[in-house]
RORO-710556 format. One record per residue (C-alpha): residue number from 1; residue in one letter; chain; x, y, z negated. Coordinates in pm, 1 decimal, always signed. Layout:
BEGIN
{nr:NUM, rest:a, kette:A, u:X, v:Y, w:Z} .
...
//
This chain:
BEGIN
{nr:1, rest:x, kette:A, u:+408.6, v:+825.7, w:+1486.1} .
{nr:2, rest:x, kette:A, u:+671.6, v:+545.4, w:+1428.5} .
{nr:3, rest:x, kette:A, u:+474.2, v:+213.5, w:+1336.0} .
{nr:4, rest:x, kette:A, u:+579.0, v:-169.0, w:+1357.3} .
{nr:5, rest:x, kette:A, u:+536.9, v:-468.9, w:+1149.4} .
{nr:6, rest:x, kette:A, u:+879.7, v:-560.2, w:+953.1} .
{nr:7, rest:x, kette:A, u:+998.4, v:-922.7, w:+847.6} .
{nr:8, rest:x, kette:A, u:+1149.0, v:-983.6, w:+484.8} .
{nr:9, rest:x, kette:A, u:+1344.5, v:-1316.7, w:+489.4} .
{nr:10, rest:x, kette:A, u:+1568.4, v:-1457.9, w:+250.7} .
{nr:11, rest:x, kette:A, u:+1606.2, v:-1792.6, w:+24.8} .
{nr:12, rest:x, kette:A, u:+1421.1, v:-1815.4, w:-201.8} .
{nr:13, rest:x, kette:A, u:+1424.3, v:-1609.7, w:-505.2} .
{nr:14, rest:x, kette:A, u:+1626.8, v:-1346.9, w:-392.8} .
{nr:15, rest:x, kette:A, u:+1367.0, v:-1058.9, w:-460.1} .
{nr:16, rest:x, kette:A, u:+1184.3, v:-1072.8, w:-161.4} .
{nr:17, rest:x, kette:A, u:+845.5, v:-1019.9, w:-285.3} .
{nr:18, rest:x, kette:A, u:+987.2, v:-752.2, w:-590.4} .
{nr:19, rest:x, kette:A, u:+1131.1, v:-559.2, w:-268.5} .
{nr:20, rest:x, kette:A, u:+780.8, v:-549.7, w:-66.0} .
{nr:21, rest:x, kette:A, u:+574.1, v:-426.6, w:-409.7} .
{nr:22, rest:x, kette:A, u:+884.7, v:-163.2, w:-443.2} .
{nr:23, rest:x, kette:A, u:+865.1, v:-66.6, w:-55.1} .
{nr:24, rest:x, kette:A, u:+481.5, v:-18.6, w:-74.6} .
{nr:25, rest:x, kette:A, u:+430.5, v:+113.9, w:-420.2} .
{nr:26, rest:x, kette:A, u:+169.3, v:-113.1, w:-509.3} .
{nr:27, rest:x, kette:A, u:+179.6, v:-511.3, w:-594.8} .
{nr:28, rest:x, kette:A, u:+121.3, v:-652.3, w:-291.2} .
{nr:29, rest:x, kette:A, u:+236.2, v:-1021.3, w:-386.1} .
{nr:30, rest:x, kette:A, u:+327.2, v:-1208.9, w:-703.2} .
{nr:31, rest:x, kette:A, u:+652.3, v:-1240.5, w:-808.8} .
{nr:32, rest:x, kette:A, u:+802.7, v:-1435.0, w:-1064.6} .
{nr:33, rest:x, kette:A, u:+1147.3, v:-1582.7, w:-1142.5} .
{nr:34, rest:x, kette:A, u:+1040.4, v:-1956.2, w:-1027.7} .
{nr:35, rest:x, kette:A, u:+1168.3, v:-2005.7, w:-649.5} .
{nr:36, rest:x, kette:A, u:+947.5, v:-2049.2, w:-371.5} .
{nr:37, rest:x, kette:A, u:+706.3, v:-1839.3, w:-545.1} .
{nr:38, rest:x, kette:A, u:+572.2, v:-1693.7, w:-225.8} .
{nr:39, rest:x, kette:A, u:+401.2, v:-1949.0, w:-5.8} .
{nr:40, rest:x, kette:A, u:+217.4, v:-1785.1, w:+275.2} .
{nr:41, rest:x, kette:A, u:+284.7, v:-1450.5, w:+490.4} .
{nr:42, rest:x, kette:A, u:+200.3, v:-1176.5, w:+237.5} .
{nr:43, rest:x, kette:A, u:+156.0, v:-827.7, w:+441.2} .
{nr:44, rest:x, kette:A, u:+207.2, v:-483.6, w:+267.7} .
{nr:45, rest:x, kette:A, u:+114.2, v:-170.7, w:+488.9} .
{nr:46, rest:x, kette:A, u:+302.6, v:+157.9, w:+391.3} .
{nr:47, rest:x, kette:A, u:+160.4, v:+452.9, w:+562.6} .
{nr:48, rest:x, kette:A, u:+331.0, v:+831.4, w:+527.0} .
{nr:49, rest:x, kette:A, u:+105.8, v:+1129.5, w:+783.5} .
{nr:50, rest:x, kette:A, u:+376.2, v:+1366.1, w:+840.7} .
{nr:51, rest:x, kette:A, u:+258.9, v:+1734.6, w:+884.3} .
{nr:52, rest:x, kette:A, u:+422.7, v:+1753.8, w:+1258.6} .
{nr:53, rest:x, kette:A, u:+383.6, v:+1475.6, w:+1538.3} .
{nr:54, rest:x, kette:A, u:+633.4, v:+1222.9, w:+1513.4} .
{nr:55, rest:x, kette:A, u:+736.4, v:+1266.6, w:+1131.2} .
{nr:56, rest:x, kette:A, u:+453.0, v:+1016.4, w:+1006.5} .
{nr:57, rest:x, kette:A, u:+492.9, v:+652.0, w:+1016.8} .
{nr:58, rest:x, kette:A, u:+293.5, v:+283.3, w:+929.7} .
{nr:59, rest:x, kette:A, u:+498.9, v:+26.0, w:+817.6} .
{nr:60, rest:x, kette:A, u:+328.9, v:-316.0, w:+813.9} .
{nr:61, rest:x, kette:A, u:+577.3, v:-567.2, w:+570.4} .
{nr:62, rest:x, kette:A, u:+536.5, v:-895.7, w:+594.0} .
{nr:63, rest:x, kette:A, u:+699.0, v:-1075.7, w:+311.7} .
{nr:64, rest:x, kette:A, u:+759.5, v:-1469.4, w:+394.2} .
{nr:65, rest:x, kette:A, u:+841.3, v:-1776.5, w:+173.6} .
{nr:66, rest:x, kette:A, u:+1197.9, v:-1827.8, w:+119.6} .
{nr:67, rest:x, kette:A, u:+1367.5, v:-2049.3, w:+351.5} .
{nr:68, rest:x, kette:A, u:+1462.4, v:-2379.7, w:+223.7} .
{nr:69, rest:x, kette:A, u:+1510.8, v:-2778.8, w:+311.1} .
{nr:70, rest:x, kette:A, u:+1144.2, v:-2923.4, w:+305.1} .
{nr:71, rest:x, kette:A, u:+1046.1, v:-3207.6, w:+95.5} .
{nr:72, rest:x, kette:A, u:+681.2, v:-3233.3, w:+145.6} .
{nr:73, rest:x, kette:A, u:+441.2, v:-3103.7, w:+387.5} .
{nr:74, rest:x, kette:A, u:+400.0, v:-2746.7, w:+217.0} .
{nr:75, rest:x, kette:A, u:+752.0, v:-2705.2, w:+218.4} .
{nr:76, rest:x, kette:A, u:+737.4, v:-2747.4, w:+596.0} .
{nr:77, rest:x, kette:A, u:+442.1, v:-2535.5, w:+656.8} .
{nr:78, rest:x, kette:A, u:+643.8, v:-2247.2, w:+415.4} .
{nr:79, rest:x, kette:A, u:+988.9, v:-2291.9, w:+622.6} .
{nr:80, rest:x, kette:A, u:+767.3, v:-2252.1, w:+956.0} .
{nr:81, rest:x, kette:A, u:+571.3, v:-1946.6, w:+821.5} .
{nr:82, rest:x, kette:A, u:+916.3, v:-1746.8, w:+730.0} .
{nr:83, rest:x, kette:A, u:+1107.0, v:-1895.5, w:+1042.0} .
{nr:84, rest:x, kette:A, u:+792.0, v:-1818.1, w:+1310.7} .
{nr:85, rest:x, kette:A, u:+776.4, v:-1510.5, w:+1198.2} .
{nr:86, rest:x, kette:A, u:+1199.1, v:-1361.5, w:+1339.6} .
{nr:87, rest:x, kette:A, u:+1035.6, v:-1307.9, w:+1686.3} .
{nr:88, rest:x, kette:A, u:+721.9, v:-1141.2, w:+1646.6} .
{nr:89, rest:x, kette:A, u:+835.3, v:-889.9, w:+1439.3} .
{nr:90, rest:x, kette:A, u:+997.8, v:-512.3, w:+1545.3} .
{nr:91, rest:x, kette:A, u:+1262.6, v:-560.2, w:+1258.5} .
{nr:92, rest:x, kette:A, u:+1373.9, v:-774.3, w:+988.2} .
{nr:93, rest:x, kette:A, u:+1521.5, v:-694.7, w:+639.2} .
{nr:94, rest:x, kette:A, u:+1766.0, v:-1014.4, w:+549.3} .
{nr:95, rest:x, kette:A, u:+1760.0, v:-1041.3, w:+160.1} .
{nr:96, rest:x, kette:A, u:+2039.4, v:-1180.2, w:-24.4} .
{nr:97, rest:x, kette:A, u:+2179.2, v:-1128.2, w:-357.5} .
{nr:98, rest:x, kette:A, u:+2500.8, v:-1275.2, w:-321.2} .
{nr:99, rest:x, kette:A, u:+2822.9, v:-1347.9, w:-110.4} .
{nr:100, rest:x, kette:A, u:+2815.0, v:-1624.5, w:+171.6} .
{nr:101, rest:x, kette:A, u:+3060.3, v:-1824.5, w:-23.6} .
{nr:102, rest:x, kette:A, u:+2809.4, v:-1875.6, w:-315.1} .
{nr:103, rest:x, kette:A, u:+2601.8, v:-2161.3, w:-87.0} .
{nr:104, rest:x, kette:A, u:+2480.1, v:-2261.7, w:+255.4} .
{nr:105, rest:x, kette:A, u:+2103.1, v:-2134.0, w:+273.1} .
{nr:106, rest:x, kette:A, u:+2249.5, v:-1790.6, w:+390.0} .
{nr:107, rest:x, kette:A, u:+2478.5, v:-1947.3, w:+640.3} .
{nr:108, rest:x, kette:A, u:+2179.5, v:-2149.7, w:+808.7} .
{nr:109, rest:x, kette:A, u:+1967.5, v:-1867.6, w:+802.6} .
{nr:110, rest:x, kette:A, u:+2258.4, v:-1618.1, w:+925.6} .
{nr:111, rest:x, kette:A, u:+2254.9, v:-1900.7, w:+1252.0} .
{nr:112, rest:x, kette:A, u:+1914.3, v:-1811.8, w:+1300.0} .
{nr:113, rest:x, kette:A, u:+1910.5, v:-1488.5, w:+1279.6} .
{nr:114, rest:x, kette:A, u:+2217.1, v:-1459.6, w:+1521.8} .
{nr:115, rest:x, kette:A, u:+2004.6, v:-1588.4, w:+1816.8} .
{nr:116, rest:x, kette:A, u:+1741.9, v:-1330.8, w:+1775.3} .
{nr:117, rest:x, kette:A, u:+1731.3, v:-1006.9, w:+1944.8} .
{nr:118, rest:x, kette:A, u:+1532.5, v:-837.7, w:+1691.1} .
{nr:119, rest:x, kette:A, u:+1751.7, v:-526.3, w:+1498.7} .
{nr:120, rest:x, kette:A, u:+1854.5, v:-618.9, w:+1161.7} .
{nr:121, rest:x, kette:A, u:+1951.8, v:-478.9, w:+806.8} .
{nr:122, rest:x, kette:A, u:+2052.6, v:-681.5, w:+556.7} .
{nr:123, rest:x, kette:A, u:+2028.0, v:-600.8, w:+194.2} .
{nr:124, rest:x, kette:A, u:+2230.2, v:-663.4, w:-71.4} .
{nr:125, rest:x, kette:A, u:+1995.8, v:-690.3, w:-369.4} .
{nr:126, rest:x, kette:A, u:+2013.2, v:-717.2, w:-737.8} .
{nr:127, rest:x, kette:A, u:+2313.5, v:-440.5, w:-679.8} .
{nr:128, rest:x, kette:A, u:+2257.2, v:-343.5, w:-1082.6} .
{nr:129, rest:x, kette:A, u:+2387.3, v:-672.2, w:-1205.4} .
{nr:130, rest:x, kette:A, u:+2712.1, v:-661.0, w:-975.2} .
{nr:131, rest:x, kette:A, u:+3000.5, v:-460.2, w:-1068.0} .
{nr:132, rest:x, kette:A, u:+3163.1, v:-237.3, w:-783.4} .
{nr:133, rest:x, kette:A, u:+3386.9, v:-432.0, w:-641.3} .
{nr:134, rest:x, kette:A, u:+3180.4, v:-755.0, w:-668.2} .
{nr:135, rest:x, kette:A, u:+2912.7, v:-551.9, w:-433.7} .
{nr:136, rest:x, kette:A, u:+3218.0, v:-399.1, w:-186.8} .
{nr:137, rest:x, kette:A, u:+3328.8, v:-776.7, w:-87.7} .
{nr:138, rest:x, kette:A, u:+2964.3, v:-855.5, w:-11.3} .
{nr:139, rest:x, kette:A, u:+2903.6, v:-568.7, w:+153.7} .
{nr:140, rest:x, kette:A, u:+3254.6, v:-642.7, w:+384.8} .
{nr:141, rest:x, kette:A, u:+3130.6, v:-1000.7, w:+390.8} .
{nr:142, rest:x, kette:A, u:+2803.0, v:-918.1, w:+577.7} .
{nr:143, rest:x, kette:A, u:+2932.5, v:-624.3, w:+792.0} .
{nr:144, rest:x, kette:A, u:+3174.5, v:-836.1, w:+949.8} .
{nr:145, rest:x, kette:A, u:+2965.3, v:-1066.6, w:+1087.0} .
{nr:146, rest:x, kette:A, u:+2826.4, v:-795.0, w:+1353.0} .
{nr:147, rest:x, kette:A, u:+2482.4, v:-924.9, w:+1374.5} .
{nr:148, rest:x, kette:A, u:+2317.8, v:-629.4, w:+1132.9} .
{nr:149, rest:x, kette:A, u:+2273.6, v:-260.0, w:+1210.5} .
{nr:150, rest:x, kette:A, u:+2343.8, v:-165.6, w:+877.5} .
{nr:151, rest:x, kette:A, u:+2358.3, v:-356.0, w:+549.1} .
{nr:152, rest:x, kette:A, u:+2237.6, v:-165.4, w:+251.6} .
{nr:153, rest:x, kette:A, u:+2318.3, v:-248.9, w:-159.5} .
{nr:154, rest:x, kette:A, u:+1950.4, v:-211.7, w:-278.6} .
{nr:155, rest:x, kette:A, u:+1806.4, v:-339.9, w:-636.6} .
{nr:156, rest:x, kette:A, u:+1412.5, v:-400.8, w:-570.8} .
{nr:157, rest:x, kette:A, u:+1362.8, v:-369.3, w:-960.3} .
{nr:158, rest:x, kette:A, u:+1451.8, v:-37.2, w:-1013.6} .
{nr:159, rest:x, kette:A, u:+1373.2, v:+105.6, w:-654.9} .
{nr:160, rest:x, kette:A, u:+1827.6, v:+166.0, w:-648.6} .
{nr:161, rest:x, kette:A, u:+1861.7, v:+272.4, w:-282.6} .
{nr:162, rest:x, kette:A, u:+1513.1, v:+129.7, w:-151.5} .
{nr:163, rest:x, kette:A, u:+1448.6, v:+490.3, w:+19.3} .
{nr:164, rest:x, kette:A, u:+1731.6, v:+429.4, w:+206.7} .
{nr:165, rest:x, kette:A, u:+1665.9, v:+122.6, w:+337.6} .
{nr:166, rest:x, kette:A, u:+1311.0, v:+281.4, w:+377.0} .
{nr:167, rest:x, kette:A, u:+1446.8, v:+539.9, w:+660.8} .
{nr:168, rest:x, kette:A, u:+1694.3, v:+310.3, w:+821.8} .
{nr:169, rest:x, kette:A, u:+1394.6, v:+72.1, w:+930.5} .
{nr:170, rest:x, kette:A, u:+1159.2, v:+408.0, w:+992.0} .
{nr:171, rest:x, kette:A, u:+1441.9, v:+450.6, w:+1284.7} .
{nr:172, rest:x, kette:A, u:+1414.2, v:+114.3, w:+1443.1} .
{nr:173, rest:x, kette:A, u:+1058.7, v:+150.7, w:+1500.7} .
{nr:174, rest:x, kette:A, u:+836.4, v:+246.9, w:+1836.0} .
{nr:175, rest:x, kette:A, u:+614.3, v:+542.4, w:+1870.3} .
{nr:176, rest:x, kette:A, u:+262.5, v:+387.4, w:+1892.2} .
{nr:177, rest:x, kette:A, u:-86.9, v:+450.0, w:+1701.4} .
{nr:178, rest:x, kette:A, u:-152.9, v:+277.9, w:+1357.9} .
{nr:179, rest:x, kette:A, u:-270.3, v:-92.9, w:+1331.3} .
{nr:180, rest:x, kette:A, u:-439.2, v:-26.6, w:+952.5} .
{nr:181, rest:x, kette:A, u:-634.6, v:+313.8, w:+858.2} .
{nr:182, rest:x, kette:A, u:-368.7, v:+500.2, w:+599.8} .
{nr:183, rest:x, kette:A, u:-478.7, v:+413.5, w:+291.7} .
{nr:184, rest:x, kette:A, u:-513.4, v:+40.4, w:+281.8} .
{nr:185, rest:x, kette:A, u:-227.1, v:-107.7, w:+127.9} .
{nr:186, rest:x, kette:A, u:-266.4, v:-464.6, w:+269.6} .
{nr:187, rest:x, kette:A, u:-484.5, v:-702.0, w:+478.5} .
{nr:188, rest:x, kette:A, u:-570.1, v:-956.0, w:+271.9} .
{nr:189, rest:x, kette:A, u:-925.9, v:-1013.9, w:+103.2} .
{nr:190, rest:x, kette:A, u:-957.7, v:-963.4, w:-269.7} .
{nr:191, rest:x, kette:A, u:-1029.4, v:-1369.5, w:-284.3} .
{nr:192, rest:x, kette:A, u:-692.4, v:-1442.6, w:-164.2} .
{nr:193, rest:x, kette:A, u:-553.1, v:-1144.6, w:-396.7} .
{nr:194, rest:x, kette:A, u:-727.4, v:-1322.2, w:-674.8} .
{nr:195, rest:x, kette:A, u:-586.8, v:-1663.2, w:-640.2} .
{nr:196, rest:x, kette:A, u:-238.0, v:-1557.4, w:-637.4} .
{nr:197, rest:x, kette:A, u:-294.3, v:-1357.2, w:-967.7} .
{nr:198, rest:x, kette:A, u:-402.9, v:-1638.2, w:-1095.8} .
{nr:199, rest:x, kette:A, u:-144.8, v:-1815.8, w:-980.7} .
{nr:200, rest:x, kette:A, u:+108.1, v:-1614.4, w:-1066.2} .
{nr:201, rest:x, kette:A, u:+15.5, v:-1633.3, w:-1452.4} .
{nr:202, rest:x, kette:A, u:+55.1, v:-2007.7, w:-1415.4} .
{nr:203, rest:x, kette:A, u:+363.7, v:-1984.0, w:-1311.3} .
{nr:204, rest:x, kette:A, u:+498.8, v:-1722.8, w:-1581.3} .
{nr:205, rest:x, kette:A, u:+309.4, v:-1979.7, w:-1812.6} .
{nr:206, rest:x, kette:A, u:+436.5, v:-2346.5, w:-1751.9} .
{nr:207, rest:x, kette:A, u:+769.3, v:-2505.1, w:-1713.5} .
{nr:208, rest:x, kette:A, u:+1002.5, v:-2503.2, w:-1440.0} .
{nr:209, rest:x, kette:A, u:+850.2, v:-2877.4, w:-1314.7} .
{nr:210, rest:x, kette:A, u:+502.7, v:-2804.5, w:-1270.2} .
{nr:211, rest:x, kette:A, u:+452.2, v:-2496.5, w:-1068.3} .
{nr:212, rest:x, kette:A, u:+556.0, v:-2608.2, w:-728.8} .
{nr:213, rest:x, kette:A, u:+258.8, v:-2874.9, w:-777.6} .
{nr:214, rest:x, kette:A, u:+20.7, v:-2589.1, w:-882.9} .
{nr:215, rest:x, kette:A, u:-293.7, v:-2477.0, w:-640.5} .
{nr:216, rest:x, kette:A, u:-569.5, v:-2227.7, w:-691.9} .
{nr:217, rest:x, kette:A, u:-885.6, v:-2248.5, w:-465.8} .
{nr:218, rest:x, kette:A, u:-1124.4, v:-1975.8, w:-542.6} .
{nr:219, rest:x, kette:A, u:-1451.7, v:-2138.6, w:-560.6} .
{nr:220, rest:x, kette:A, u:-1714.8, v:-1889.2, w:-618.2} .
{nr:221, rest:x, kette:A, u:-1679.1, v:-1532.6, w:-607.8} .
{nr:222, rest:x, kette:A, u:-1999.7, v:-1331.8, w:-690.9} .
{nr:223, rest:x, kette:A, u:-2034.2, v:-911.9, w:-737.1} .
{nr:224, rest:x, kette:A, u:-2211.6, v:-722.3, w:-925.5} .
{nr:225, rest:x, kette:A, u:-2299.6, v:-317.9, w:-978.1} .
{nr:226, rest:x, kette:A, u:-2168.9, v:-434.3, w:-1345.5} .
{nr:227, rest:x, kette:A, u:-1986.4, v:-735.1, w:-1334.6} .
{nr:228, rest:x, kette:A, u:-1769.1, v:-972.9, w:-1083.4} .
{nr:229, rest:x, kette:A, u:-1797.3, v:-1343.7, w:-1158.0} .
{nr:230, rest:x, kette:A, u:-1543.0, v:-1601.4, w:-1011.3} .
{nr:231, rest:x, kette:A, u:-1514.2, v:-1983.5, w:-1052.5} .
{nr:232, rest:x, kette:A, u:-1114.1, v:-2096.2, w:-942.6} .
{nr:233, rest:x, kette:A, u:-1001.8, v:-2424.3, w:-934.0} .
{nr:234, rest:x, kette:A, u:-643.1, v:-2504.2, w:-1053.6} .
{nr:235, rest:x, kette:A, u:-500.3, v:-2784.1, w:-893.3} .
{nr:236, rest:x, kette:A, u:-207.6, v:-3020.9, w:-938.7} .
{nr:237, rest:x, kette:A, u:-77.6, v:-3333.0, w:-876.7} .
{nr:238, rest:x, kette:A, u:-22.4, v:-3588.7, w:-1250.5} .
{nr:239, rest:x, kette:A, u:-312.3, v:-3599.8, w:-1534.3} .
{nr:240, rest:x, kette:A, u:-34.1, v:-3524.2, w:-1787.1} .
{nr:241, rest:x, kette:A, u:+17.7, v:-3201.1, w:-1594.4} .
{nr:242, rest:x, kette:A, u:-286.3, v:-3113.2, w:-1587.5} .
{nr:243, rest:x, kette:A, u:-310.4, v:-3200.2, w:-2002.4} .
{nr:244, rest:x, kette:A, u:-3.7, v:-2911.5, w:-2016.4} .
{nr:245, rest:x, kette:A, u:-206.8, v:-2694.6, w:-1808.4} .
{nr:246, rest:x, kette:A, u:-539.8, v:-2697.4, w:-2028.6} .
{nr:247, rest:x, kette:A, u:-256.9, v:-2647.9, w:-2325.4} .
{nr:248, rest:x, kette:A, u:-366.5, v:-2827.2, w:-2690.4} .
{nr:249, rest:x, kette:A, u:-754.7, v:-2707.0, w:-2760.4} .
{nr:250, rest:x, kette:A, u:-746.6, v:-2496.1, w:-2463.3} .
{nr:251, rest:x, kette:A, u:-534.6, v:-2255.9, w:-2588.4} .
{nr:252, rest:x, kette:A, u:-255.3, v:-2211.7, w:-2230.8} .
{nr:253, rest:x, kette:A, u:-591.0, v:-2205.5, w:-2034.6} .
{nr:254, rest:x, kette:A, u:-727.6, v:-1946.8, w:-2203.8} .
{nr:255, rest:x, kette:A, u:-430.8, v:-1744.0, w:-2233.9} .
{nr:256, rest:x, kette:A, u:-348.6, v:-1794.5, w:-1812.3} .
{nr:257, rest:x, kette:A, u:-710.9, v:-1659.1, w:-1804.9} .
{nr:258, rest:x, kette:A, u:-693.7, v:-1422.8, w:-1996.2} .
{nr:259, rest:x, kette:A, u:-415.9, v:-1244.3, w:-1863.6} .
{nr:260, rest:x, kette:A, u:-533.7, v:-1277.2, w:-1487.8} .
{nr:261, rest:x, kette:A, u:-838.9, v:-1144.5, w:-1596.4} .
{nr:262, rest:x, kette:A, u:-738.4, v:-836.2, w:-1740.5} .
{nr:263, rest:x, kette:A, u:-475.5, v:-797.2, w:-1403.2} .
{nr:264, rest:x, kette:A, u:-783.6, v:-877.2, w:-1160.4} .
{nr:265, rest:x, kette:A, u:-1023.3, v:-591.6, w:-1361.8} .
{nr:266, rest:x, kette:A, u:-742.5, v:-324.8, w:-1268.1} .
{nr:267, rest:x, kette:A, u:-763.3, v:-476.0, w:-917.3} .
{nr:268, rest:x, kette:A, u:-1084.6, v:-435.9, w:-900.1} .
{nr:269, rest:x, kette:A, u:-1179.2, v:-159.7, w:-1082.3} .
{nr:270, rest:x, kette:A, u:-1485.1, v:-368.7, w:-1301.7} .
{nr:271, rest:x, kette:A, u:-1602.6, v:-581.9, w:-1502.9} .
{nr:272, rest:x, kette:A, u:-1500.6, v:-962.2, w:-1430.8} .
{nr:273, rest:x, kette:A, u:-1604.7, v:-1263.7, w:-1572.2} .
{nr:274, rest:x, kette:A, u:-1366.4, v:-1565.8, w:-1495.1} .
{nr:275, rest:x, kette:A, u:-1388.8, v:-1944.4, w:-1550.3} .
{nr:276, rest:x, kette:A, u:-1128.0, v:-2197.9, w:-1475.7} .
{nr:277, rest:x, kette:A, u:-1073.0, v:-2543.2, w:-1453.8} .
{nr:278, rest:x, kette:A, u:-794.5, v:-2789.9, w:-1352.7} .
{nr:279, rest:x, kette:A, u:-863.2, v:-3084.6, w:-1102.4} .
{nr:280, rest:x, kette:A, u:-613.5, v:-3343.8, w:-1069.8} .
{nr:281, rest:x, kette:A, u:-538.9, v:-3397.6, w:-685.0} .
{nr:282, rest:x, kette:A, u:-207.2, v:-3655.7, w:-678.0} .
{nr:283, rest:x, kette:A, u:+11.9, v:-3579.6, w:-381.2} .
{nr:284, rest:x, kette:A, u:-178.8, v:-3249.7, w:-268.4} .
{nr:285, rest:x, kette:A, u:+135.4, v:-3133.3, w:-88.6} .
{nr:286, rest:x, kette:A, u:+94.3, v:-3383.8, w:+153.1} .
{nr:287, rest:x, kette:A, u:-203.9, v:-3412.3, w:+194.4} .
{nr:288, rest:x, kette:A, u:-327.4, v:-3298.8, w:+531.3} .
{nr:289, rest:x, kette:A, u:-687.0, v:-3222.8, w:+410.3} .
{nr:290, rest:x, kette:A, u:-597.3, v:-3054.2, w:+134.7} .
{nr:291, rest:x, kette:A, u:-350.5, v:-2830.9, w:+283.2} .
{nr:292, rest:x, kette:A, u:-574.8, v:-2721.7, w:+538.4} .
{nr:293, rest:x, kette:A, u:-867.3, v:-2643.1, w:+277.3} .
{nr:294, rest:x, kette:A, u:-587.2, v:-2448.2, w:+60.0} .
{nr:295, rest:x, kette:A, u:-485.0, v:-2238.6, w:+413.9} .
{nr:296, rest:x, kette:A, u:-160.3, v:-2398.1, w:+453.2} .
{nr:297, rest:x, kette:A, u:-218.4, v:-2538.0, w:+812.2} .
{nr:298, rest:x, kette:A, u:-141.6, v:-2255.1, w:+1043.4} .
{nr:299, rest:x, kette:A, u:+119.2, v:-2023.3, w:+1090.8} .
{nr:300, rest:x, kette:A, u:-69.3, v:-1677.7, w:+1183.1} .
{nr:301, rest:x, kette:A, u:+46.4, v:-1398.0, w:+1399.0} .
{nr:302, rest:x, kette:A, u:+109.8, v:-1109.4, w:+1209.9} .
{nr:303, rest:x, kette:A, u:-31.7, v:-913.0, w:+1477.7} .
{nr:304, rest:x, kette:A, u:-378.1, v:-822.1, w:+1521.3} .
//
C-alpha cells in the first residue's frame, strides 16, 4: 500500500491545523483563530485498506507551528519544529490563504522550500471567502513559480476540494507497510491531547494579549472503571494575567473548565473530574527549565 508521513507548513493562521482535522476526520489538534496556535509537531494518521493490493494507503500528517520571526525562546523552538521538519518528510502541503503580494512570510518560506527536493502541493485555502477571479490570480501566482507539482484551491472548513488534494498526495507516496495499526488516528498520549483541549478553551476564552503567554502542564492524571481525575496547571507570565485568567469570583475559570471538560469526556468516552489552577511563572518563554519541563526543547523525528 502507498504510506508516508506528509508535512503541513504555512504562517501562521492560515488553516493549517483546520486542514489536518478535515484530512483525518477527527480533531487531531486545536485550532482557533489566535496565530501561532499550534506549537509543537501535531501528527494525524489517515488510514484507507483498499479491497485489492495497492489501492489502500496510511497517511501520517504532521501539522507544524506556523513559521514566523522569533521573539523569545518558544518562538525559536516553534520556527525549528516546522522548518526541521521539510527534509524528513515524503511530501509537503504549503498552506496559504492569500497572494504573495499580501506580505513576506510566504516569500521566505517559498526560499525554503525551493532548496528542498521533497514534491510539493500548495494549497490555496479559505477558497469560500475569495471570489473567482481573486482565487485564479493566486492560483497563476503560485503555479508560476515551478517549485509545486500541483497547487490546489481547498477551504479546510467545509472539506471544498480536500479529497482532491487527498489523492494528489496518495500519488506522491512509496509502496511500503504501515507505520500505525489502521485505526489509530494519532500518536500522541491522551495527556498531551488533554492539555491542548485545555488550552485551546483558553485561548477561545481570553484576549488577543494573553494567550501566547499561556501554558498547560498536566499534573496528575488518574483512571478509573467510573471516573478520570486530572489536576492541570495553567501557566503564564504577569499576576494581572493570571487575575483575567481566574475571571471575577472564578467565573472564566470555571467556564474554561467547564467546556474542556465536557470536550475531554467525548475524548475519552467517561466520566472526568477536572481541577485547575493558574501559577504565575514571569518570562516562561525563555526560560530554559521551563521549556524543557513543558516539552519545548527538542525537535523530534517524525519517524519512528
Amino acid at each position: 500500500m502507498k504510506t508516508g508521513f506528509i508535512g503541513i507548513v504555512g504562517r501562521p493562521n492560515v488553516g493549517k491545523s483546520t486542514l489536518l482535522n478535515c484530512l483525518t476526520g477527527e480533531k487531531v489538534a486545536i485550532a482557533t483563530d489566535k496565530p501561532q496556535t499550534t506549537r509543537n509537531r501535531i501528527r494525524g494518521i489517515l488510514t484507507e485498506e483498499g479491497g485489492a493490493p495497492g489501492e489502500g494507503f496510511q497517511m501520517v500528517f504532521i501539522d507544524t507551528p506556523g513559521i514566523h520571526k522569533p521573539r523569545n525562546k518558544l518562538g525559536g523552538f516553534m520556527t525549528e519544529t516546522a522548518l526541521g521538519t521539510l527534509n524528513e518528510v515524503d511530501a509537503v502541503v504549503f498552506v496559504v490563504d492569500g497572494g504573495l503580494s499580501e506580505g513576506t512570510g510566504d516569500r521566505h518560506i517559498l526560499n525554503i522550500l525551493a532548496e528542498t527536493g521533497t514534491p510539493k502541493i500548495a494549497a490555496v485555502n479559505k477558497i469560500d471567502l475569495m471570489p473567482p477571479d481573486a482565487f485564479k490570480a493566486v492560483f497563476d501566482e503560485y503555479s508560476k513559480l515551478g517549485i509545486f507539482a500541483k497547487v490546489i484551491g481547498i477551504s479546510a472548513k467545509d472539506g471544498t476540494n480536500v479529497g482532491q488534494l487527498k489523492e494528489a498526495l496518495r500519488g506522491m507516496l512509496p509502496e511500503g507497510d504501515m507505520f500505525f495499526p489502521p485505526d489509530m488516528f494519532t500518536d500522541h498520549p491522551e495527556r498531551f491531547i488533554v492539555s491542548e483541549i485545555i488550552r485551546e478553551k483558553l485561548l477561545m476564552y481570553l484576549d488577543d494579549e494573553i494567550p501566547h503567554g499561556v501554558a498547560v502542564e498536566i499534573e496528575s492524571y488518574e483512571e478509573t472503571p467510573a471516573l478520570t481525575k486530572i489536576g492541570a496547571v495553567i501557566i503564564c507570565e504577569k499576576k494581572s494575567h493570571k487575575g483575567i485568567i481566574i475571571g471575577k469570583q472564578g467565573r472564566k475559570l470555571k467556564g474554561i473548565g467547564m467546556s474542556a471538560r465536557i470536550e475531554i469526556e467525548n475524548l475519552l468516552g467517561a466520566k472526568v473530574f477536572l481541577e485547575l489552577w493558574v501559577k504565575v511563572k514571569e518570562n516562561w518563554r525563555n526560560n530554559d527549565f521551563t521549556l524543557n519541563n513543558l516539552g519545548y526543547n527538542t525537535v523530534h523525528k517524525p519517524k519512528p
